[in-house]
DSSP file (Angstrom, degrees, kcal/mol; ACC not computed):
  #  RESIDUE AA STRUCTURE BP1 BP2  ACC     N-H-->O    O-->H-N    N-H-->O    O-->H-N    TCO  KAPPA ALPHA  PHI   PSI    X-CA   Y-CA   Z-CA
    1    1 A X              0   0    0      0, 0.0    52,-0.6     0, 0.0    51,-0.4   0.000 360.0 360.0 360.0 133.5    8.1  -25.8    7.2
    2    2 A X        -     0   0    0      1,-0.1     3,-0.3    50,-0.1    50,-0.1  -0.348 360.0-126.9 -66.2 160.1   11.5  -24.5    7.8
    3    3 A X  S    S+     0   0    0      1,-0.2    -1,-0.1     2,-0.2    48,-0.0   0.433 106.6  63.2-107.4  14.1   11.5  -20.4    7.7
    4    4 A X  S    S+     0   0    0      2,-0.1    -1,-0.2     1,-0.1     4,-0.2   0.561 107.1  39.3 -90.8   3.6   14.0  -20.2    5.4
    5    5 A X  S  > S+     0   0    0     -3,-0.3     4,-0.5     2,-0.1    -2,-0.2   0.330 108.2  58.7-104.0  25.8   12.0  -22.0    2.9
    6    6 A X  H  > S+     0   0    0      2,-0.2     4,-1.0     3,-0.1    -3,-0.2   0.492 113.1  48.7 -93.1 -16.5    8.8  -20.1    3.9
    7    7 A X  H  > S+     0   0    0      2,-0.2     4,-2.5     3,-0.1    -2,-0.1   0.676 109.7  48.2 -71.6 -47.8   11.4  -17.1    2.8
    8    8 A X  H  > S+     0   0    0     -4,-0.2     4,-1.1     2,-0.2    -2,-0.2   0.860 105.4  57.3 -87.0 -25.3   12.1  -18.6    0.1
    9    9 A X  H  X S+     0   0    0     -4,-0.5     4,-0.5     2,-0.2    -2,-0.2   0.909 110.8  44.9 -24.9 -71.0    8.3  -19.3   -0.9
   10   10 A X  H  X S+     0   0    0     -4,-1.0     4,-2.0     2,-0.2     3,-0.4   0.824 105.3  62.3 -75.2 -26.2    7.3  -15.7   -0.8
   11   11 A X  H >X S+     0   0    0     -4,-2.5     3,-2.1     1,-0.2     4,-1.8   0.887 113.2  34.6 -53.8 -68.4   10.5  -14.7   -2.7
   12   12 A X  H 3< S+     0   0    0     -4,-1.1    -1,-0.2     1,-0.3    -2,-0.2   0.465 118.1  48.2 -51.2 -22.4    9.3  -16.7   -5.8
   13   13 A X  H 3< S+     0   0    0     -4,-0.5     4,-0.4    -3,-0.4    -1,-0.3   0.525 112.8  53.5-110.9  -5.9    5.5  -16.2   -5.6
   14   14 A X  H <X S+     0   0    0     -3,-2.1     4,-0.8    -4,-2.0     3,-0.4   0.844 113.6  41.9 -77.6 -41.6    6.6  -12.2   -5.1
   15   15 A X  H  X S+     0   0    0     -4,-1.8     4,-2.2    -5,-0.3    -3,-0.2   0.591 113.5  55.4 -75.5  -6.1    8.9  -12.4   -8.7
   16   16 A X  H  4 S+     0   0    0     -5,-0.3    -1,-0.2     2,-0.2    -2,-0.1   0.791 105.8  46.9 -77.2 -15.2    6.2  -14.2  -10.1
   17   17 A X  H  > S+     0   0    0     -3,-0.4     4,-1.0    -4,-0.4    -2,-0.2   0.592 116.4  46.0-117.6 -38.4    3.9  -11.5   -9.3
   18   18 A X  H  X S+     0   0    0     -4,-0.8     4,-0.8     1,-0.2    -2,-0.2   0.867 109.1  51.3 -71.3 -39.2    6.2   -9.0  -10.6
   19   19 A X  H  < S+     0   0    0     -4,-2.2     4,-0.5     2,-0.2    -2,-0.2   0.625 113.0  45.5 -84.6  12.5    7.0  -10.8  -13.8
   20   20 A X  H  > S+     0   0    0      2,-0.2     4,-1.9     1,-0.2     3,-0.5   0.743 113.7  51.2-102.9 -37.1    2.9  -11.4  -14.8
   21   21 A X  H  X S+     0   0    0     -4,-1.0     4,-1.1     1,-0.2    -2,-0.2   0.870 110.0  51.7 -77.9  -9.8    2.0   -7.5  -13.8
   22   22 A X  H  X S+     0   0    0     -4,-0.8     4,-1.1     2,-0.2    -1,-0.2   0.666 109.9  44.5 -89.3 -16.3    4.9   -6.5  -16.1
   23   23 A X  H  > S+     0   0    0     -4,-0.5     4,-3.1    -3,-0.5     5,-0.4   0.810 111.1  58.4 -59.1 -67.1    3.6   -8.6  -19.0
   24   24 A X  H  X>S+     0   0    0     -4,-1.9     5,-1.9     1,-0.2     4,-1.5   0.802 110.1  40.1 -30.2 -40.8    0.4   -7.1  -18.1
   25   25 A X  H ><5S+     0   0    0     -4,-1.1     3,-0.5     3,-0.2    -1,-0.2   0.929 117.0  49.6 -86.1 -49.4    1.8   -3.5  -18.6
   26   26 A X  H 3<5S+     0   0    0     -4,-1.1    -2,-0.2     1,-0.2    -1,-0.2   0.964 117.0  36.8 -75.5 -23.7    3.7   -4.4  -21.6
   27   27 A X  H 3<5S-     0   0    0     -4,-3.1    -1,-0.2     2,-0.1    -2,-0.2   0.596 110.0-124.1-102.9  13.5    0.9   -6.2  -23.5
   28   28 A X  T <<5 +     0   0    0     -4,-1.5    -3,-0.2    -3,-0.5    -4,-0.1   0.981  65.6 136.6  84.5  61.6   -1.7   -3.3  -21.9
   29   29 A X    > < -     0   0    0     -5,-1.9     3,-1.8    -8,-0.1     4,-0.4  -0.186  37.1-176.2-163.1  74.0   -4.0   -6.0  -20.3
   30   30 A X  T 3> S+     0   0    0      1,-0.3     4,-1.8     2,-0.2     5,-0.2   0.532  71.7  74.3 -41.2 -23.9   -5.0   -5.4  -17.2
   31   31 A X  H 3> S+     0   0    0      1,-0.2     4,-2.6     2,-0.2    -1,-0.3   0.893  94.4  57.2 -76.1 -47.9   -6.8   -8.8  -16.7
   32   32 A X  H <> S+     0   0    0     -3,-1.8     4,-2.8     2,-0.2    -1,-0.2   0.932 103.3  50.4 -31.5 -67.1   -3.6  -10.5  -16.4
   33   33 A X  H  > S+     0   0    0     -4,-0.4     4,-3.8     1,-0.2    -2,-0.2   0.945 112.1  51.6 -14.2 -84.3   -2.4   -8.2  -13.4
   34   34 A X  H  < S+     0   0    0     -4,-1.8     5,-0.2     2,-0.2    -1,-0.2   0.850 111.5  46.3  -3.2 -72.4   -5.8   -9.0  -11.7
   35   35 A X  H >< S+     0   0    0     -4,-2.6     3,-2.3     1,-0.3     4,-0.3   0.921 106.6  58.9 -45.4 -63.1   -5.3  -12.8  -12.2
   36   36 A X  H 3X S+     0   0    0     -4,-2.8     4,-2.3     1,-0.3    -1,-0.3   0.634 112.9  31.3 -65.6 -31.9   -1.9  -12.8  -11.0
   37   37 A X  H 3X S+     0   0    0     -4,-3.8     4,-0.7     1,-0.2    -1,-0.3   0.358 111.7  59.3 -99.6  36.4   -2.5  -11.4   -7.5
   38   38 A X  H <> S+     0   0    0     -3,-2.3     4,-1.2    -4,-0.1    -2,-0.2   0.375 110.2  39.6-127.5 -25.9   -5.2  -12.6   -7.1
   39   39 A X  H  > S+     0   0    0     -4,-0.3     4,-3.1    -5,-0.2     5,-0.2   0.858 118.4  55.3 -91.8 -38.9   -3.6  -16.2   -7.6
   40   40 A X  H  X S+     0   0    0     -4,-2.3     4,-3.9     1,-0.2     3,-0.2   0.965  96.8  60.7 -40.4 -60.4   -0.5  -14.6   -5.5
   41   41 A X  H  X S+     0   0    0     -4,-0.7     4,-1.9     1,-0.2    -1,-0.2   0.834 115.3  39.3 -49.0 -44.0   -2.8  -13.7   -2.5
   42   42 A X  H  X S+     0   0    0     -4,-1.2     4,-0.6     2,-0.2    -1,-0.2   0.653 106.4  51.9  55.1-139.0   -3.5  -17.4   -2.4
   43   43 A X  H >X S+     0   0    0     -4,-3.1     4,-3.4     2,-0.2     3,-1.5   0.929 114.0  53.5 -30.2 -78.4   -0.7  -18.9   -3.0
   44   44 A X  H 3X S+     0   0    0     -4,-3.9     4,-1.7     1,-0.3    -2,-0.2   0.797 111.8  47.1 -41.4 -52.8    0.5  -16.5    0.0
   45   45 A X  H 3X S+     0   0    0     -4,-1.9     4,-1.6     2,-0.2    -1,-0.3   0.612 105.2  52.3 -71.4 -11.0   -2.0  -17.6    2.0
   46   46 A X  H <X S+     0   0    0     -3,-1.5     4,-1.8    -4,-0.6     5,-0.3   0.856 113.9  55.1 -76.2 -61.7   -1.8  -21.4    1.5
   47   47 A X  H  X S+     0   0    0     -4,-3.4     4,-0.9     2,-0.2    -2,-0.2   0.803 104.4  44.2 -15.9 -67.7    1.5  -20.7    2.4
   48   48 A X  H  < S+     0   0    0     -4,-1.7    -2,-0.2    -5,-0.4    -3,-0.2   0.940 109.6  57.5 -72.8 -44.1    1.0  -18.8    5.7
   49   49 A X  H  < S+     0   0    0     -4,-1.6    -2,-0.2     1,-0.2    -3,-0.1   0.905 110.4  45.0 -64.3 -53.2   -1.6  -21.4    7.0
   50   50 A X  H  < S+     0   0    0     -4,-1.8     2,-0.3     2,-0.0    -1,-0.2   0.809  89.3 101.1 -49.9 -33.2    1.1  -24.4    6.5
   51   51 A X     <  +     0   0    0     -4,-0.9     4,-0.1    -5,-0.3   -49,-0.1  -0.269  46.3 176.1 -53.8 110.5    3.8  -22.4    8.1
   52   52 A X        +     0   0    0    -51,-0.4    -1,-0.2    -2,-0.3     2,-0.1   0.811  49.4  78.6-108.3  -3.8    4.1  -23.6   11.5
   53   53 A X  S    S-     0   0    0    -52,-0.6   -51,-0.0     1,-0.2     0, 0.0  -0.403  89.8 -82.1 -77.7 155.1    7.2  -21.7   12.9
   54   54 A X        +     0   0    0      1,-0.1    -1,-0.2    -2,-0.1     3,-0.1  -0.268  44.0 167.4 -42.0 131.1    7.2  -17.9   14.2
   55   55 A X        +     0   0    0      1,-0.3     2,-0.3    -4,-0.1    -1,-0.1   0.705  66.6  31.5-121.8 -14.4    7.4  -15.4   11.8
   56   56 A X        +     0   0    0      3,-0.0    -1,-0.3     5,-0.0     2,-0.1  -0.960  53.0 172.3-131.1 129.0    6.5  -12.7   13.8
   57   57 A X    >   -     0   0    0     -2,-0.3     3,-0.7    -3,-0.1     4,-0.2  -0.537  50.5 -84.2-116.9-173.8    6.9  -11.9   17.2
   58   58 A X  G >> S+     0   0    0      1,-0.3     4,-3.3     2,-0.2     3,-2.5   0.851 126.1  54.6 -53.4 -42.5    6.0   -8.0   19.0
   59   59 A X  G 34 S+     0   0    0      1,-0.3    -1,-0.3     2,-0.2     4,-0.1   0.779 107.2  47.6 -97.4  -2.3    8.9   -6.5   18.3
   60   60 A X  G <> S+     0   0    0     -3,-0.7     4,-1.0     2,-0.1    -1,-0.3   0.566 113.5  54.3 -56.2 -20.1    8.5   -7.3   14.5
   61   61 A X  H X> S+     0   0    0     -3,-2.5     4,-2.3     1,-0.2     3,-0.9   0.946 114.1  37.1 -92.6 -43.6    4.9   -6.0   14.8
   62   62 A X  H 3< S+     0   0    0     -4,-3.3     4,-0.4     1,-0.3    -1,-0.2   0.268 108.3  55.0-111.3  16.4    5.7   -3.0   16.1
   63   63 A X  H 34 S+     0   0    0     -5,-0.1    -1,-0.3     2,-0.1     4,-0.2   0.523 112.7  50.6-106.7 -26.2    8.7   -2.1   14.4
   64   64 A X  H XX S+     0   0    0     -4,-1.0     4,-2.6    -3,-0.9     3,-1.7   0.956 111.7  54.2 -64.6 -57.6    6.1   -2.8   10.8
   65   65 A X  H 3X S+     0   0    0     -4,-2.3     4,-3.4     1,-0.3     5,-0.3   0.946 109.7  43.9 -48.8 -61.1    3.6   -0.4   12.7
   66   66 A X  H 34 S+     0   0    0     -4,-0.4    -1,-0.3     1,-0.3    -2,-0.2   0.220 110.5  51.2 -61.3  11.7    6.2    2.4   13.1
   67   67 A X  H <>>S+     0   0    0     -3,-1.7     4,-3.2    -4,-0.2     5,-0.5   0.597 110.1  47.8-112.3 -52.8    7.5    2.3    9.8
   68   68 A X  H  X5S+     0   0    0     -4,-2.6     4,-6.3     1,-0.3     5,-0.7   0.946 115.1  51.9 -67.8 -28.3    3.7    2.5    7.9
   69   69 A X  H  X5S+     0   0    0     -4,-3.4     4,-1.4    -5,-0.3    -1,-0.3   0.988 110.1  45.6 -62.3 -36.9    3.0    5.5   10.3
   70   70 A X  H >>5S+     0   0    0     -5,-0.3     4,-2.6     1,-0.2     3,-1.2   0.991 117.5  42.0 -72.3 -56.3    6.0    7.0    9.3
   71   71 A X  H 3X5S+     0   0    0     -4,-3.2     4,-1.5     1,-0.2     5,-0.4   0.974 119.9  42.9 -74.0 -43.0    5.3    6.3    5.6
   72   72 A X  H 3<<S+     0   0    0     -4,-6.3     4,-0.4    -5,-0.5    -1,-0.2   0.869 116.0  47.4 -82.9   2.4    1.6    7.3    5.6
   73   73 A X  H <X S+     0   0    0     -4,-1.4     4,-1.6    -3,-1.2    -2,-0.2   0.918 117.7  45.0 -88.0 -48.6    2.3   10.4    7.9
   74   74 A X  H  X S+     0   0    0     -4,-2.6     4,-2.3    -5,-0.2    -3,-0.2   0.966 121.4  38.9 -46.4 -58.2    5.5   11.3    5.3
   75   75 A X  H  X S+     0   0    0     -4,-1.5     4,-1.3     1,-0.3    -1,-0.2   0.778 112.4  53.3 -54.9 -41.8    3.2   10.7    2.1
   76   76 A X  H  > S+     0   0    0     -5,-0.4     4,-1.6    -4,-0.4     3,-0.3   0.860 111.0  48.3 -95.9 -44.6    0.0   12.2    3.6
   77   77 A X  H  X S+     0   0    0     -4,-1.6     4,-1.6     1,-0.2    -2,-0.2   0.872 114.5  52.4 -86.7 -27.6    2.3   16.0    4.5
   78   78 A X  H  X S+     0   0    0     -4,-2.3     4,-1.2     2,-0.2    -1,-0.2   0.805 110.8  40.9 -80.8 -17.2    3.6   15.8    0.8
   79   79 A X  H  X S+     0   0    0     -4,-1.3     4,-1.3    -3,-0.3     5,-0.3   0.927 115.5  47.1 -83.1 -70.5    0.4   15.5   -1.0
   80   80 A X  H  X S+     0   0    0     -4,-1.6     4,-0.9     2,-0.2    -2,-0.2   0.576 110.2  54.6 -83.5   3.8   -1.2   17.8    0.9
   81   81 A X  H >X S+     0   0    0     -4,-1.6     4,-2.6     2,-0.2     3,-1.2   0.967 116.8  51.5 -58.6 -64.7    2.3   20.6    0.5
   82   82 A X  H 3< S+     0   0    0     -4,-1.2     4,-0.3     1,-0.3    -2,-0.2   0.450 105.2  44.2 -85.6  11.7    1.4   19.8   -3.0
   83   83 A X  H 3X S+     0   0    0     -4,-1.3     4,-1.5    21,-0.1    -1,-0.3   0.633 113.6  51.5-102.7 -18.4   -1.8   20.5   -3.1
   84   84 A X  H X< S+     0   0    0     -3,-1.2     3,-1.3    -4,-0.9     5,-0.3   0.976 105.6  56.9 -49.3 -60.0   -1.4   23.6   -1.3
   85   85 A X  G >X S+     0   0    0     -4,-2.6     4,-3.4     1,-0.3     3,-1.7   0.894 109.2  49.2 -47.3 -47.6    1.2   24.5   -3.7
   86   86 A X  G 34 S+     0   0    0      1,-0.3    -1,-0.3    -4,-0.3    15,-0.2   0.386 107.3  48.0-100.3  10.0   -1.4   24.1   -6.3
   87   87 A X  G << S+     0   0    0     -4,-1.5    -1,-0.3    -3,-1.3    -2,-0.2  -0.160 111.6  52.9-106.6  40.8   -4.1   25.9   -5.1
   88   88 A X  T <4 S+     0   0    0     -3,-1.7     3,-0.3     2,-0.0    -2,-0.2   0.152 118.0  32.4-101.6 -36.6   -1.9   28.6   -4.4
   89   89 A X  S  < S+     0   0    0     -4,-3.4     4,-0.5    -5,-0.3    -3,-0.1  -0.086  84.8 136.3-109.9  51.5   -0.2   29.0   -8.0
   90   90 A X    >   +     0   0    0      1,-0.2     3,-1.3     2,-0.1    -1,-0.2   0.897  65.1  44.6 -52.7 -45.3   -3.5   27.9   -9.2
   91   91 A X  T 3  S+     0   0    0     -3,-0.3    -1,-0.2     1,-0.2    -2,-0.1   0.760 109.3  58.8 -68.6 -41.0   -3.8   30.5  -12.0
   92   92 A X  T 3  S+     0   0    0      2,-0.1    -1,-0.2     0, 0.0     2,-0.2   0.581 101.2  62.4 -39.8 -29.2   -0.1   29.9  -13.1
   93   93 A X  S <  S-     0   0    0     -3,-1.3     0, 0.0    -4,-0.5     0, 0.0  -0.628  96.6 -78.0-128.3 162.8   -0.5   26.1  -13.8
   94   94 A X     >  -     0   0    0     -2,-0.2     4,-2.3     1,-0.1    -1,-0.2   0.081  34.0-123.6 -34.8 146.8   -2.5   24.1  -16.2
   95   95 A X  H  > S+     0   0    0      1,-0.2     4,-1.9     2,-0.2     5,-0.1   0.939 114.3  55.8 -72.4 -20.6   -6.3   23.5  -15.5
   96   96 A X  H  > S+     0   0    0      1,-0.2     4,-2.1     2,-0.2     5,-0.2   0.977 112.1  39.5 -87.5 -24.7   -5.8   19.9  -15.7
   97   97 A X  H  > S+     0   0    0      2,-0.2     4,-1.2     1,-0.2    -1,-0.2   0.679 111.1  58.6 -74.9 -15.6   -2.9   19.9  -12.7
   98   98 A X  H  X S+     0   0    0     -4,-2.3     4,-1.6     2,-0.2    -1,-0.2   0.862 106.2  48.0 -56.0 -45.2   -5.0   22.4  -10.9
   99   99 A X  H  X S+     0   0    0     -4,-1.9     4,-2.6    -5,-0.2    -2,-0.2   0.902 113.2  51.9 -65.5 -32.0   -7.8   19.5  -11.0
  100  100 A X  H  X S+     0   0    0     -4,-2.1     4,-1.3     1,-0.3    -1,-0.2   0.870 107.8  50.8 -66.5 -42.1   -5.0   17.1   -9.8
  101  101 A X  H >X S+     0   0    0     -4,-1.2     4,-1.6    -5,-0.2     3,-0.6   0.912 109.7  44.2 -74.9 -32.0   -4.2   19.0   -7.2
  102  102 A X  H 3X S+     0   0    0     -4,-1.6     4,-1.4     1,-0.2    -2,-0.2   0.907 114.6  47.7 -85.0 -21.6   -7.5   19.6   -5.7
  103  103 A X  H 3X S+     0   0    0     -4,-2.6     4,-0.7     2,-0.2    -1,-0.2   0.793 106.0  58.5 -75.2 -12.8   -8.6   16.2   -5.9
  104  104 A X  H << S+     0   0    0     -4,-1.3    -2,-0.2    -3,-0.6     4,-0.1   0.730 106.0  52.1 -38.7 -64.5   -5.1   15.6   -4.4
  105  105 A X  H >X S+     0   0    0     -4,-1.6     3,-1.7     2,-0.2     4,-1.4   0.900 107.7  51.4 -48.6 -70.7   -6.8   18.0   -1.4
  106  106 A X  H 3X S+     0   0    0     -4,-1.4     4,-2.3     1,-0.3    -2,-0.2   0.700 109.5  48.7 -96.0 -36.0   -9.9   15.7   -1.1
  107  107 A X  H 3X S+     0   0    0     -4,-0.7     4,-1.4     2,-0.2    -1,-0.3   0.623 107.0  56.7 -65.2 -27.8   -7.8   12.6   -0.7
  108  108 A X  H <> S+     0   0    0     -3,-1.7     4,-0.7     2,-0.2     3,-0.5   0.968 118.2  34.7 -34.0-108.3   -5.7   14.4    1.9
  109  109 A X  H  X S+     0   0    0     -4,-1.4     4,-1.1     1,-0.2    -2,-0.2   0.538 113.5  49.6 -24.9 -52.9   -8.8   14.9    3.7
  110  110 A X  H  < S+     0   0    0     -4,-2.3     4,-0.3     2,-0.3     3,-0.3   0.942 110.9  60.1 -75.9 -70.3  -10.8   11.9    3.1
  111  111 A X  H  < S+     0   0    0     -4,-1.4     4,-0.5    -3,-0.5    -2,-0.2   0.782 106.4  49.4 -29.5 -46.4   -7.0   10.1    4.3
  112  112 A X  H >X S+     0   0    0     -4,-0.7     4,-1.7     2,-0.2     3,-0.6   0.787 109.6  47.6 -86.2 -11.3   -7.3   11.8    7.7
  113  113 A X  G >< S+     0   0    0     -4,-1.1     3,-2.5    -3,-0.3     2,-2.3   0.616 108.6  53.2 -70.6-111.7  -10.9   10.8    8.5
  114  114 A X  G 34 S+     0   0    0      1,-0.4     4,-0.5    -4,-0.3    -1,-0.2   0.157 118.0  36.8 -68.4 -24.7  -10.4    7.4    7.7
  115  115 A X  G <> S+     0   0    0     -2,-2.3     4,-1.1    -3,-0.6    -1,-0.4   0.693 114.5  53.6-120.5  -2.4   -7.5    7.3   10.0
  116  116 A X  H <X S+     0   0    0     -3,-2.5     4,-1.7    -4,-1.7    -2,-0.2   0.987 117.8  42.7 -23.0 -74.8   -9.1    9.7   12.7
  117  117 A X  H >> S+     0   0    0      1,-0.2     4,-1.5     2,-0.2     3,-1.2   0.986 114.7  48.0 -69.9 -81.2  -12.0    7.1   12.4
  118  118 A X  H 3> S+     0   0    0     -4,-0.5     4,-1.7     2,-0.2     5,-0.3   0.897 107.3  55.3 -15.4 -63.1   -9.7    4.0   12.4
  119  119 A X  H 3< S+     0   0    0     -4,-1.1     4,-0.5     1,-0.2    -1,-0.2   0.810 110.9  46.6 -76.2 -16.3   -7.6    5.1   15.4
  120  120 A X  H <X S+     0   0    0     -4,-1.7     4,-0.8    -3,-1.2    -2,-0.2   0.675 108.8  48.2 -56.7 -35.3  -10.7    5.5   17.5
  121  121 A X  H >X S+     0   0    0     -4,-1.5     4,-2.6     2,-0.2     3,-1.4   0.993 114.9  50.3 -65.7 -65.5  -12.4    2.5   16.8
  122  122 A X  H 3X S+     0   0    0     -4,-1.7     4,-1.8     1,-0.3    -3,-0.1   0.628 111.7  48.5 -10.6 -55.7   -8.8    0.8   17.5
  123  123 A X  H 34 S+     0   0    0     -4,-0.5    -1,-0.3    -5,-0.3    -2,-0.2   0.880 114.1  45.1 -67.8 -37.5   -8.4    2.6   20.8
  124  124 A X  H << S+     0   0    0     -3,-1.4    -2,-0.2    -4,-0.8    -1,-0.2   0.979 114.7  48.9 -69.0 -46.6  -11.9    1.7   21.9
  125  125 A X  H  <        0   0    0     -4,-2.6    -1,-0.2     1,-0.2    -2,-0.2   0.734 360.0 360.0 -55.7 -36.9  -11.5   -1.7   20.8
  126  126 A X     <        0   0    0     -4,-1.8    -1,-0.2    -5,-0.0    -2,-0.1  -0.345 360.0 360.0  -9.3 360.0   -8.1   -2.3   22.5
């Protein structure tokens, strides 16, 4: 398979997957959603397994690595400024966005063990 219709594969089984979770949301039925990546994942992978050309070389992998650290290192310092923020003006704010924020905290937390623990194993393994 050429890889511009291995391109052109994932475009189509990626809008299909948008327009069945957006029926899902408008007719409030989650089971659809479900189906539909579930049928995506798949698809995607039936897909990848035929594919016999490169689609990724190093400097694609490691330009995808530096971009999710960057997005889970951005994400991960803005939830926990806003849970800070909201166990600092705890008393100010509603009790239920007080709860939001401190479960907010735990997720924060829970997020750096998991990649603490992840990036050790990784290293060791390596």
């Amino acid at each position: 398979m050429q890889i511009s219709k291995f391109r052109i594969y994932k475009a189509v089984i990626a809008c299909g997957l948008a327009i069945a979770v957006a029926i899902a949301i408008a007719t409030d039925t989650a089971i659809i959603a479900l189906v539909a990546v579930v049928i995506a994942m798949v698809l995607a992978l039936i897909l990848e397994r035929n594919n016999k050309e490169i689609v990724r070389d190093e400097r694609i992998s490691q330009i995808n690595g530096k971009a999710a650290s960057a997005s889970f290192y951005s994400m991960l310092i803005l939830a926990a400024v806003a849970s800070l923020c909201t166990a600092i003006f705890r008393n100010q704010l509603p009790e239920n966005v007080a709860s939001v924020g401190t479960i907010m905290g735990y997720f924060v937390c829970v997020a750096l063990l998991l990649h603490m623990g992840l990036y050790a194993y990784f290293s060791r393994k390596l």
